[in-house]
N, C-alpha and C positions, 0 to 999 in steps of 0.2 A: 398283205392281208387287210380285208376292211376294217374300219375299226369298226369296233362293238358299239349298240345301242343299249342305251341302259334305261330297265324297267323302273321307276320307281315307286315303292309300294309305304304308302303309309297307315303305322298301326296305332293301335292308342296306348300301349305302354312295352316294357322290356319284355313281361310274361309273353306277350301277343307275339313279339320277335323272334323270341325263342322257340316255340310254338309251332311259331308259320315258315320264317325265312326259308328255312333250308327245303324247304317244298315247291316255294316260288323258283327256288336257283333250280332244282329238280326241271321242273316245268318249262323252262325258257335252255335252247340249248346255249350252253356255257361257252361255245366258239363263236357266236355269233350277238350274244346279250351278255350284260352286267347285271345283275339285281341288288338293287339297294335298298334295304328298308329300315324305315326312321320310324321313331314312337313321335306319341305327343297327341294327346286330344286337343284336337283343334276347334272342334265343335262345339264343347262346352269351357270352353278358354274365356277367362272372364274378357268384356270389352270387344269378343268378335261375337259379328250379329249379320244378317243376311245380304246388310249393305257391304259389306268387307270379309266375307269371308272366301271367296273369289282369291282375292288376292293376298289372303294369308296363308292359304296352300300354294301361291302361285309364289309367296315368298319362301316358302318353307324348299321349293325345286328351283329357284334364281340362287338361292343361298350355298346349294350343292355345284349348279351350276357355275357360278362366280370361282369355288373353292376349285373346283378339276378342269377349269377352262375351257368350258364345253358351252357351247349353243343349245335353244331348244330342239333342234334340230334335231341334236345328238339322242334326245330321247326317245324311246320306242313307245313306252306310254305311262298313265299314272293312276297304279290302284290304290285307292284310298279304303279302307277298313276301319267302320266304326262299331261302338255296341250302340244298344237301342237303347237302353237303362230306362225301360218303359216311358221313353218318351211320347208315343203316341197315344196314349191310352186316354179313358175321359177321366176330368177334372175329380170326378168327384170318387174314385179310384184311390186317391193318394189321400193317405188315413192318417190323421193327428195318434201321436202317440209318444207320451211324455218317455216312457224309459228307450227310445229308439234317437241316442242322439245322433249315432250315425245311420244315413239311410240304409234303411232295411226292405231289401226285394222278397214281396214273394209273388204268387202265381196269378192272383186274385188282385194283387194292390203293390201298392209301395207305402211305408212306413215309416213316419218320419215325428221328429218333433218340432219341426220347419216347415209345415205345409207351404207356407208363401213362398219360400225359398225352392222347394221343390218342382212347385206350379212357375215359378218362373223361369227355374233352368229349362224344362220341359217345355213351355213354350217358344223359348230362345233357341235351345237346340233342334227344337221338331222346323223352325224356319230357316236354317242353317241347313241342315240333311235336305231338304225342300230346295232351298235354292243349289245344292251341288248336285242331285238327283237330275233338277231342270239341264246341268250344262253337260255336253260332249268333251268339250278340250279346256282345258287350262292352259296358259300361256302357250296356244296355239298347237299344246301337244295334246293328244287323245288322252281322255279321263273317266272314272267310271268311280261310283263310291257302293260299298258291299257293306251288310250289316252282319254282324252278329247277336242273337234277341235270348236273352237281358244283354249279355254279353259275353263274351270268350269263352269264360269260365263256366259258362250254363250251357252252351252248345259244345264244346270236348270234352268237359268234365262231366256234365250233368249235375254240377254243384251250383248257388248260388249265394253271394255275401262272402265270396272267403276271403281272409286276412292274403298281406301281401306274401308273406311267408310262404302259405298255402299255392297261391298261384304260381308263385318260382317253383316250387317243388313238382305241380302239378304241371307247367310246362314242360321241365324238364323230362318229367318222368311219360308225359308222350311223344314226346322226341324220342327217348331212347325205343318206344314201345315200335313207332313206326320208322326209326333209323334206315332201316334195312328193306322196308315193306312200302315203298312209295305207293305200289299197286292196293296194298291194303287201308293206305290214307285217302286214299282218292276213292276207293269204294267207300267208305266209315265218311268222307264228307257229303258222297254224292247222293249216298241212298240209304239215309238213314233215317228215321223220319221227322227229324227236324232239319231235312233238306228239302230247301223251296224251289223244286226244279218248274218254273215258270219262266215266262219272259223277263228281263230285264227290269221293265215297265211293270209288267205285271206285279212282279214279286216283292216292287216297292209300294204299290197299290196293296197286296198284302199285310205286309207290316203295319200298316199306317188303321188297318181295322181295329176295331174291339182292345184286346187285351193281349194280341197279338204279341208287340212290344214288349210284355213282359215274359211271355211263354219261351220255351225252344225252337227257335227258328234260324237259319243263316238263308244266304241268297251266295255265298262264299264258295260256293259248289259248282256257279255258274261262271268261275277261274279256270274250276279244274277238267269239266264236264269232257267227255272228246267232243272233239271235234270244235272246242270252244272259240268262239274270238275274241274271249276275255269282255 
C-alpha cells in the first residue's frame, strides 16, 4: 500500500484544535492522507517579523518532519489558520482605555490600555499574514494561510473576548454539536454569512479593508467548499 501523505494544518491554539481537527481528518480520505494539526500563533510570536517568518513555519513542519523520518516530499500540503485580532483595521481604531488592561475587541475598535503596544503588534502581524498570503509553498511543499476575523471564537461562537475556559468549553461543545453532522458543518461554514466565498486572493484583499478584521468573517470555508483544492 502507498504510504500516506500527511496534511499539515496549523492553528493558533488548543480551543482552534479541538474545534477543527476532526473535520480536516473528515475531509482528507484517511487511506490515503494523515492530518496533523499543531497549535501556536506564529504570527504574533514575539521576534518573528516578515524577514523570518518563512522559515518559522517551515521550522515548525522540519521539526515534525525530522521527529517521523519523513521528507518534504512526504507532505501533501500546509494549511496554516490564523485570527485576524483586527489587525488590518486603521490606526486610529485602537482606543486608549485605562480600565481595558487586557485587550478588549469589539466591532467598531479594539480596546486597550496599551495603544503603542497594540499598534505594534498590528503592524508586525499585518506584515507577517502579508508576506505568507505572498508565498504558494513552504519548504517546497504547497501552502495556503486561512483567516478567521476577530477570531475562532467570533466566527463559531459569535462571541468575542472570552476567557480561556470559555473557549474549551465552547470548542468542545461544537464538536459534540456537529460530531455526527460533517454535512451540517460544512454548510454552517460555507454559507453563513460571515463566509467569504471569494477567491483566494480575493478574500485576503477583503480582510485587509476597513474594519473588516475586526467583524465576522472567515475565508476557512474555502477548505471545505466542493469541489475545493484547498
Amino acid at each position: 500500500m502507498p504510504k500516506k501523505k500527511v496534511v499539515f494544518v496549523l492553528v493558533e491554539g488548543p480551543s482552534d484544535e479541538t474545534a477543527l481537527a476532526p473535520f480536516f481528518k473528515i475531509l482528507y480520505d484517511p487511506n490515503k492522507v494523515y492530518v496533523y494539526v499543531e497549535g501556536g500563533d506564529i504570527t504574533s510570536q514575539k521576534g518573528v517579523t516578515s524577514v523570518n517568518i518563512i522559515n518559522e513555519v517551515a521550522l515548525r513542519v522540519k521539526d515534525y518532519a525530522k521527529k517521523h523520518k519523513i521528507h518534504n516530499t512526504d507532505f501533501e500540503r500546509i494549511i496554516h489558520i490564523v485570527d485576524t485580532d483586527g489587525t488590518f483595521i486603521p490606526e486610529d481604531k485602537v482606543k486608549f482605555d485605562s480600565c481595558c488592561q487586557k485587550t478588549h475587541y469589539e466591532l467598531e475598535c479594539i480596546k486597550t490600555a496599551n495603544v503603542n503596544r497594540i499598534l505594534l503588534r498590528n503592524r508586525n502581524k499585518k506584515n507577517n499574514v502579508s508576506k505568507l498570503v505572498s508565498v504558494n509553498h513552504i519548504w517546497k511543499i504547497p501552502y495556503k494561510v486561512y483567516y478567521m476575523s476577530c477570531n475562532l471564537d467570533h466566527v463559531l461562537y459569535n462571541k468575542l473576548n472570552s476567557t480561556d475556559d470559555e473557549k474549551e468549553f465552547d470548542s468542545l461543545d461544537f464538536y459534540e454539536k456537529y460530531e455526527n453532522d460533517y454535512k451540517g458543518f460544512v454548510d454552517f461554514l460555507c454559507n453563513s454569512d460571515f463566509s467569504v466565498n471569494m477567491s483566494y486572493k480575493d478574500s485576503w484583499k477583503y480582510i485587509e479593508q476597513g474594519l473588516n478584521s475586526l467583524n465576522r468573517h472567515t475565508n476557512v470555508n474555502l477548505c471545505f467548499a466542493p469541489n475545493s483544492t484547498v
